[in-house]
C-alpha positions as CSV (number, residue, x, y, z in Angstrom):
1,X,54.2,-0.8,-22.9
2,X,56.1,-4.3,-22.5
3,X,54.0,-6.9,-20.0
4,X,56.0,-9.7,-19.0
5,X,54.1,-12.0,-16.6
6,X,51.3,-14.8,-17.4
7,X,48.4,-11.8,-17.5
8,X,50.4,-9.9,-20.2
9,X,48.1,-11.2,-23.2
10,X,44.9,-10.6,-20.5
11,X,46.4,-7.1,-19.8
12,X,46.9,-6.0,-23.4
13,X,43.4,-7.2,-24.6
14,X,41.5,-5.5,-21.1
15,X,43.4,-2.3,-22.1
16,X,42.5,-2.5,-25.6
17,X,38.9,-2.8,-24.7
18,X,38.7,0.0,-22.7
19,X,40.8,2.5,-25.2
20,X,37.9,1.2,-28.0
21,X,35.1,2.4,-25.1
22,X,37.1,6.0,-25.1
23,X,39.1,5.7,-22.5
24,X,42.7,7.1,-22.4
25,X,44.2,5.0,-20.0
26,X,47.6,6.6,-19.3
27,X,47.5,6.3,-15.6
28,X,45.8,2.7,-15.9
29,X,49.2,1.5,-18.2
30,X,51.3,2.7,-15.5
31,X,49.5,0.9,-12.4
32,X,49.5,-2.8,-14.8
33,X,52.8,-2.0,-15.3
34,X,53.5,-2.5,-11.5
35,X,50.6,-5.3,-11.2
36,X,52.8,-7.2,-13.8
37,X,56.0,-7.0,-11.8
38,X,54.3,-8.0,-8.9
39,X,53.0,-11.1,-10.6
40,X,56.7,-12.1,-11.4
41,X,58.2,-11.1,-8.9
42,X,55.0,-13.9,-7.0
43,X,56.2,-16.2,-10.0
44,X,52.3,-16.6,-10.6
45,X,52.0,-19.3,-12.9
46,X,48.4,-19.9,-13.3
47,X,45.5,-16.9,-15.0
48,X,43.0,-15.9,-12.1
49,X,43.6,-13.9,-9.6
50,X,43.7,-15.6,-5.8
51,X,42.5,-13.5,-2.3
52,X,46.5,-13.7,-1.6
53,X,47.7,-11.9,-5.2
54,X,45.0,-9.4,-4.4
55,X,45.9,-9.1,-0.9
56,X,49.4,-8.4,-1.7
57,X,48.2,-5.9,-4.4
58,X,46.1,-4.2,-2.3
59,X,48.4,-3.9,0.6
60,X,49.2,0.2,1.7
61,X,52.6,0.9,0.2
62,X,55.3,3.3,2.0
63,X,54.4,7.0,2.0
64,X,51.4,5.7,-0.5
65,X,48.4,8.5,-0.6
66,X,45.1,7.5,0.3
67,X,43.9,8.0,-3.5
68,X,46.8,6.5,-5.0
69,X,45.3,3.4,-3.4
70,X,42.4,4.0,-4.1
71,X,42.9,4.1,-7.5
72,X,45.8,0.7,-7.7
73,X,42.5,-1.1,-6.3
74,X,39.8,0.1,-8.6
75,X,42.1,-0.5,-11.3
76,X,42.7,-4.6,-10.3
77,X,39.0,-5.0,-9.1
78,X,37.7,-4.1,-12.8
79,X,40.3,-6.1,-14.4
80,X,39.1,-9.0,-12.2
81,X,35.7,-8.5,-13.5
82,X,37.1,-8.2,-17.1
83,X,38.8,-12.2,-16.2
84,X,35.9,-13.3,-14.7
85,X,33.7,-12.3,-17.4
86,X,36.2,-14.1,-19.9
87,X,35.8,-17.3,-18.5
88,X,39.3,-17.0,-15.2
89,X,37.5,-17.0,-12.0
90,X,38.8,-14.1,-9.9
91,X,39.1,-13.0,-6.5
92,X,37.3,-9.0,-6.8
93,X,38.8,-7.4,-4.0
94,X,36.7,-4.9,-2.2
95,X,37.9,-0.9,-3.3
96,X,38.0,1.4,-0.4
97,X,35.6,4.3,0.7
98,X,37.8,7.1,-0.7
99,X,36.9,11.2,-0.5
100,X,39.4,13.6,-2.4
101,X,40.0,16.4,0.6
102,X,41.4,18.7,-2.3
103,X,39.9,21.8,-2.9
104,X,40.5,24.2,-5.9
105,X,41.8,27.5,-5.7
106,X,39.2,30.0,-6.4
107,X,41.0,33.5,-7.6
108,X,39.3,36.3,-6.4
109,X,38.1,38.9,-9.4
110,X,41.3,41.8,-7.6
111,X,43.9,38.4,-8.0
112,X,42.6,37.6,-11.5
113,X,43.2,41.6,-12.5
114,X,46.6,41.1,-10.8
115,X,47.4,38.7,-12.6
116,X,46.8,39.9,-16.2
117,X,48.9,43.1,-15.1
118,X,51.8,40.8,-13.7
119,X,51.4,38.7,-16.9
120,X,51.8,42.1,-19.4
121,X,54.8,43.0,-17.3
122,X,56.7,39.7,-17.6
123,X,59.7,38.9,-19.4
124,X,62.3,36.3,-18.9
125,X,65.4,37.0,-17.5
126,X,66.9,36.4,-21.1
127,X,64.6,36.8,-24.4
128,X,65.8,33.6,-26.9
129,X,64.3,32.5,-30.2
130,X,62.2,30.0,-28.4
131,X,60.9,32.3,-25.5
132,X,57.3,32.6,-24.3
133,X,56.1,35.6,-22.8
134,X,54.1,37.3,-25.8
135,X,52.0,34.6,-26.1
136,X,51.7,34.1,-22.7
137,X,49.6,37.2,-21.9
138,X,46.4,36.1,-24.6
139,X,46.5,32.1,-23.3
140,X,46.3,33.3,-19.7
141,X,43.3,35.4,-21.0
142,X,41.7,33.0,-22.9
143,X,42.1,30.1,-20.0
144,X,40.0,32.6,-17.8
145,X,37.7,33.6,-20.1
146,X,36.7,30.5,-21.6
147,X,37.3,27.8,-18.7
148,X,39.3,25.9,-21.4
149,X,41.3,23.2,-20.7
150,X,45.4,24.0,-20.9
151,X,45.6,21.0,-23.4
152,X,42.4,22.1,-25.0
153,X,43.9,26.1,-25.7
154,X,47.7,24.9,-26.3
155,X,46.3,22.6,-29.0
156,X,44.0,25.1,-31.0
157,X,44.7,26.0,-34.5
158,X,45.2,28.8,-36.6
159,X,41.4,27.4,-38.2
160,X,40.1,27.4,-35.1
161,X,40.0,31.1,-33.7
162,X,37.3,32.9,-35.8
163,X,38.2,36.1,-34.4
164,X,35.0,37.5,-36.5
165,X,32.6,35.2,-35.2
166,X,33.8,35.5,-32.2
167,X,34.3,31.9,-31.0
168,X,36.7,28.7,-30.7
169,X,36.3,25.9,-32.0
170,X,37.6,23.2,-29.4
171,X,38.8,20.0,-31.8
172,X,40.7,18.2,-29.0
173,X,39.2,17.5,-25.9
174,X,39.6,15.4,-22.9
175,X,36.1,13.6,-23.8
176,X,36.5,13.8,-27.8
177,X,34.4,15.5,-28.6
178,X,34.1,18.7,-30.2
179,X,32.6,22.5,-28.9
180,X,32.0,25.8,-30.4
181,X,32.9,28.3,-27.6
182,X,32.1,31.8,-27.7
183,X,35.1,34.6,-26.7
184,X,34.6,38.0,-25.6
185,X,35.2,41.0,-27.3
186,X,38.4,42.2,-25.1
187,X,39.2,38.6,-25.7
188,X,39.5,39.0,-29.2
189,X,40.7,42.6,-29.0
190,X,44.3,40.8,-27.2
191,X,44.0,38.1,-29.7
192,X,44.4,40.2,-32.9
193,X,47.0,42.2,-31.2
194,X,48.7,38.8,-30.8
195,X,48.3,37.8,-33.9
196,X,49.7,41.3,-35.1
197,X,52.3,40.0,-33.3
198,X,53.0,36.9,-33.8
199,X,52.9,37.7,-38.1
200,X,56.2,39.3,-37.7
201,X,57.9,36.0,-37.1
202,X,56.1,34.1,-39.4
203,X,58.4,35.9,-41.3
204,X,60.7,33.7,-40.6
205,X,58.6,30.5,-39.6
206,X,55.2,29.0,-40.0
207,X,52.6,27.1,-38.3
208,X,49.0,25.9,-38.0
209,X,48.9,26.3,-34.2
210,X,47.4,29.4,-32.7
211,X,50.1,29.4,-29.4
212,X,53.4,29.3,-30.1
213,X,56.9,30.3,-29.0
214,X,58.8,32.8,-30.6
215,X,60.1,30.2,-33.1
216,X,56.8,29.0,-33.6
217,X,57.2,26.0,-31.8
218,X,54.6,24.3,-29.6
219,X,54.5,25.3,-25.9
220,X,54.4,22.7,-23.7
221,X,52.0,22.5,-20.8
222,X,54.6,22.2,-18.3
223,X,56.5,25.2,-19.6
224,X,52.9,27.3,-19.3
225,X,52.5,26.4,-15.8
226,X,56.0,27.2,-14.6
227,X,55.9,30.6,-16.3
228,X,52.2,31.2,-14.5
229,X,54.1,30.4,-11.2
230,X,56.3,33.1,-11.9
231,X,53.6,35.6,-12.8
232,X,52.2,34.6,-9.5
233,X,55.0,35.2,-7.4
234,X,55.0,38.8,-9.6
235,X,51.7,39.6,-9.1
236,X,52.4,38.6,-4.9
237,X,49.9,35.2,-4.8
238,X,51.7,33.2,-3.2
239,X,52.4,29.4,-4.5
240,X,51.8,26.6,-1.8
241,X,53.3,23.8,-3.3
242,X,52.3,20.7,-5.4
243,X,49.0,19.5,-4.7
244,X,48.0,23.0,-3.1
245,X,48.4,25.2,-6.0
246,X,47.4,27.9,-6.7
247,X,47.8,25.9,-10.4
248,X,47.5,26.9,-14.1
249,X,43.9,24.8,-14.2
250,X,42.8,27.0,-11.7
251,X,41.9,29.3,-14.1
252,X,39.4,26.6,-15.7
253,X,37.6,26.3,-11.5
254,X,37.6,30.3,-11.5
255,X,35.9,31.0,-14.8
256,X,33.3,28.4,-13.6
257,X,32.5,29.4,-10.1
258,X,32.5,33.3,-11.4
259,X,30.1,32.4,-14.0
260,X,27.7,30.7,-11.1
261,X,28.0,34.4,-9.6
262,X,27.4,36.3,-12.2
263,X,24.6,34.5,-13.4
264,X,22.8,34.0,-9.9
265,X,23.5,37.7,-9.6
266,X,21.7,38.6,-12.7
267,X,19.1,36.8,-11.5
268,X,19.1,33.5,-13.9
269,X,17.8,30.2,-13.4
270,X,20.9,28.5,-12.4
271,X,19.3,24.9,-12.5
272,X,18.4,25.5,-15.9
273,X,21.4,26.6,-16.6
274,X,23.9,24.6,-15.3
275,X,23.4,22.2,-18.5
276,X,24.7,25.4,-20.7
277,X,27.7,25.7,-18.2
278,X,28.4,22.0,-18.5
279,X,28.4,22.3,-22.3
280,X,30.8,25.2,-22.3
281,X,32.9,23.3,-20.0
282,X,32.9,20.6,-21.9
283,X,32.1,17.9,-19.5
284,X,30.8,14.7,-20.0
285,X,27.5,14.6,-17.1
286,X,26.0,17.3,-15.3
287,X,27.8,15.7,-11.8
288,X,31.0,16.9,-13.0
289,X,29.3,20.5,-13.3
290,X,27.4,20.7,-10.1
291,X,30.8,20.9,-7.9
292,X,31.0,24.2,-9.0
293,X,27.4,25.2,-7.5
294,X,28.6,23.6,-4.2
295,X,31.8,25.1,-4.1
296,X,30.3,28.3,-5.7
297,X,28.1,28.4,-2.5
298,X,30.4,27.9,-0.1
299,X,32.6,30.6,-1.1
300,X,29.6,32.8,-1.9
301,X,27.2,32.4,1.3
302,X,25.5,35.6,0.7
303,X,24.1,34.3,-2.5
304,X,22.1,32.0,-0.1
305,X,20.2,34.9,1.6
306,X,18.8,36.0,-1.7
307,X,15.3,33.4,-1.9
308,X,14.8,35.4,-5.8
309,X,17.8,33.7,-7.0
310,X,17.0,30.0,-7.1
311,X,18.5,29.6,-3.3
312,X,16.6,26.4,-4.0
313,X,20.0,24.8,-6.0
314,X,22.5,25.3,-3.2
315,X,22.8,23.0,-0.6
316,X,22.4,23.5,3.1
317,X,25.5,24.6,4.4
318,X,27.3,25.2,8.0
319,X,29.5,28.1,6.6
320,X,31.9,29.7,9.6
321,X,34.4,32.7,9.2
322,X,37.1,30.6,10.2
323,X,36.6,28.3,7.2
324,X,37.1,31.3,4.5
325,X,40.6,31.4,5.3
C-alpha cells in the first residue's frame, strides 16, 4: 500500500518490523492507511505524534463499533512506541478497556447430523463446470472433524491427505507453523469416495489441491461460507445475520467444545489435556484454548456436578435457564 503523508517512510519501516516478528498485518495496513489520510488531511508537517493528532485519531467515529476502536487505538499507541523508541517523542494515547460480547455458535450433535444430511442432499439450482457441491459434503466433514481452519482445509494438498495414515498434514497456518492432524476413519471413508470422485475430472484437468471445483479450480472461502448458509437454511438452522452467525468457523468452536465433552465424559484429565487440544487446534498459547473450557462449561453445567471429572478446571459459574436460550 501507497503512504503519502510525513510518517509514510516511519509507517513502511514499523510495518516491516512487525511482518519480520510474524505478523500478518492485513487489518493493521488498512487502519495506517486511514492514519495517513488523517495526517494530510491535518497537513502535519513535523514526525512525532502530538496529544491533539492522537486526540483526533482517537475520537469515536459515526456508527464506529466499540472494537473497531479499540483496535484504531491499539494500533497508533504501538506505533507511538515504535517512534518513541526510534528517537520521535510521542504522545501514547491511552487504549480503551474493551470486552468482545460475541459469543460462538455451538451446534448441537442433532444440528451437526442435520447438517451433513442437508449437505449430501444439496445441489445448485444449475450444475456448471465450476460448481461446488461434491466437494462440499467431505470439507464440511473434515472442518468438524478436525477443528481446522477454513483457510487451513481449502489450502491442503493432494501430498497432504495420507488417507492410509490416517492424518493431514496442515502446511499453512494462521501461526506458520506446521501440524500433523489425525482424521477419523468415516472421515477418510468420505474422503476416498471423494477422491473416487474427483478422478473422473482430472480427466480433463489437474491439480495439487485436495478441494476443488468441478474444474479443478480453487474454492474460495467466501464461496464455502455462502454455500454452508444454504445448507443451513436446508437443514432448518436458521442464519441470524453478520456478526451472529451461525458461520462456516463455527464448525472449528463445535469440534472444540465437543471434544471438552467427550473427553470430561470419558473421564480424562482435561487440565492435562487441554495442551493436546491446543496443539490440534493449532494455537499459539494455551489462553486461546481455555475459552473453550469456559464456554464448554457454560453450555454443559451438568459436567460441573460430576467432582470425578476434574470439576476443578471449570470456573464458578451463575448458570440460569433463561441464559441457554
Amino acid at each position: 500500500m501507497r503512504f503519502l503523508g510525513i510518517y509514510a517512510s516511519h509507517i513502511a519501516e514499523y510495518l516491516k518490523l512487525k511482518r519480520n516478528l510474524g505478523f500478518k498485518l492485513r487489518d493493521a495496513e488498512y487502519v495506517f492507511v486511514m492514519f495517513d489520510r488523517l495526517t494530510v488531511e491535518r497537513d502535519e508537517t513535523s514526525i512525532g505524534i502530538t496529544k491533539e493528532l492522537s486526540d483526533a485519531w482517537c475520537e469515536k467515529r459515526p456508527n464506529e463499533t466499540d472494537g473497531t476502536r479499540y483496535n484504531r487505538i491499539s494500533s497508533l499507541s504501538l506505533f507511538a512506541r515504535f517512534l518513541c523508541d526510534t528517537g520521535f517523542p510521542s504522545y501514547v494515547p491511552e487504549v480503551p478497556r474493551f470486552k468482545t460480547s460475541f459469543a460462538p455458535y455451538i451446534f448441537s450433535k442433532d444440528e451437526i447430523t442435520s447438517i451433513f444430511s442437508a449437505c449430501d442432499r444439496f445441489f445448485p439450482g444449475r450444475i456448471t463446470h465450476n460448481s461446488q457441491h461434491i466437494m462440499m459434503p467431505v470439507l464440511f466433514r473434515l472442518l468438524y472433524s478436525t477443528g481446522l481452519r477454513l483457510g487451513e482445509a481449502l489450502s491442503l494438498e493432494e501430498k497432504d491427505v495420507d488417507l492410509t495414515e490416517k492424518h493431514v498434514t496442515v502446511r499453512h497456518s494462521k501461526n506458520e507453523t506446521e501440524r500433523i492432524v489425525p482424521i477419523s476413519e468415516s472421515l477418510t471413508d468420505a474422503c476416498l469416495q471423494y477422491k473416487a470422485r474427483k478422478a473422473l475430472l482430472k480427466k480433463y484437468f489437474a491439480s495439487n489441491l485436495f478441494f476443488v471445483k468441478n474444474d479443478i479450480t480453487p474454492c474460495g472461502q467466501h464461496t464455502a461460507s455462502s454455500t454452508f448458509r444454504k445448507v443451513l437454511w436446508k437443514a432448518g438452522i436458521p442464519y441470524k445475520g453478520k456478526g451472529i452467525g451461525p458461520r462456516l468457523h463455527d464448525l472449528r468452536h463445535t469440534f472444540a467444545c465437543h471434544s471438552l465433552v467427550s473427553m470430561a465424559e470419558s473421564g480424562l484429565d482435561l487440565y492435562s489435556s487441554l495442551p493436546i487440544l491446543s496443539t490440534y487446534l493449532g494455537h499459539r498459547t494455551l489462553e486461546s484454548t481455555d475459552k473453550y473450557v469456559r464456554l464448554t462449561a457454560e453450555m454443559y453445567p451438568d459436567l460441573l456436578s460430576k467432582e470425578e471429572i476434574c470439576a476443578y478446571v471449570f470456573p464458578e459459574l451463575n448458570y440460569r435457564k433463561e441464559e441457554q436460550s
